[in-house]
C-alpha positions as CSV (number, residue, x, y, z in Angstrom):
1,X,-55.7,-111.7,26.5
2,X,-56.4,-110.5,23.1
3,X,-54.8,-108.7,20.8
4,X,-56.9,-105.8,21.2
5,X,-56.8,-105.6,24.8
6,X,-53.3,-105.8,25.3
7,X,-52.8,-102.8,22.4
8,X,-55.4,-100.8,24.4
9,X,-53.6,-101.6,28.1
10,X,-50.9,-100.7,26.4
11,X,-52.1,-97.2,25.0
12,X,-53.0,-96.6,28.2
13,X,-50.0,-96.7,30.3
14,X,-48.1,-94.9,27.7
15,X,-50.8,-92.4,28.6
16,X,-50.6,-92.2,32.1
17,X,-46.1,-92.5,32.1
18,X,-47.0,-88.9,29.1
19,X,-49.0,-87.3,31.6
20,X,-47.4,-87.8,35.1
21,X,-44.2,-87.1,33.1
22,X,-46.1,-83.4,31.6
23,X,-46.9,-83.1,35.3
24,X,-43.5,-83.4,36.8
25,X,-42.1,-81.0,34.2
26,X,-44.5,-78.2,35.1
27,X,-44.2,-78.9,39.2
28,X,-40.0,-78.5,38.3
29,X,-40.7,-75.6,36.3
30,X,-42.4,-73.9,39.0
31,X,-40.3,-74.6,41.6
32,X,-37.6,-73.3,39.9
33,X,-39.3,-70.1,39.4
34,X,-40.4,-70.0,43.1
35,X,-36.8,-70.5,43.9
36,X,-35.5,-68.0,41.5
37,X,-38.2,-65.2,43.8
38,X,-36.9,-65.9,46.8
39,X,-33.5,-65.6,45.7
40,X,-34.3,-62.5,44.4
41,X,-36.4,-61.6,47.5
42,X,-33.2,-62.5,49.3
43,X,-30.9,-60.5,47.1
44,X,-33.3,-57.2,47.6
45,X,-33.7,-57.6,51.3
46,X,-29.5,-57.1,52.2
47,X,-29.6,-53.0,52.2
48,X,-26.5,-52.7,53.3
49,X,-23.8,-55.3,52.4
50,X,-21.4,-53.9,55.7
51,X,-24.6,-53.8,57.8
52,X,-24.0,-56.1,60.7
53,X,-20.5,-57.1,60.3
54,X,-19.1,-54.8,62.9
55,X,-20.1,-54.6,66.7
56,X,-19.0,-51.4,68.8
57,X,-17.4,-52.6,71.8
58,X,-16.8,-49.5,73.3
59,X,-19.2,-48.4,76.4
């Protein structure tokens, strides 16, 4: 293999490691942010915090 032909192999998987690695970071970023709504879906959705924590036994 040539010099020029190795150099542009080369180029290309640094290329392709920049990308998938520009990928990753943007698929983490959003799940993060996804995870940060549901925790604040969560938080939203308690109305009461004593709701639930008692049960009337008496009949």
């Amino acid at each position: 293999m040539d010099a020029a032909a190795l150099s542009m192999a080369l180029g290309q998987t640094q290329l392709k490691q920049q990308t998938n690695l520009a990928l990753m970071d943007k698929v983490k970023d959003e799940a993060e942010a996804k995870g940060n709504q549901m925790v604040e879906m969560l938080n939203q959705s308690v109305s009461h915090p004593d709701l639930g924590n008692h049960v009337d036994l008496r009949g």
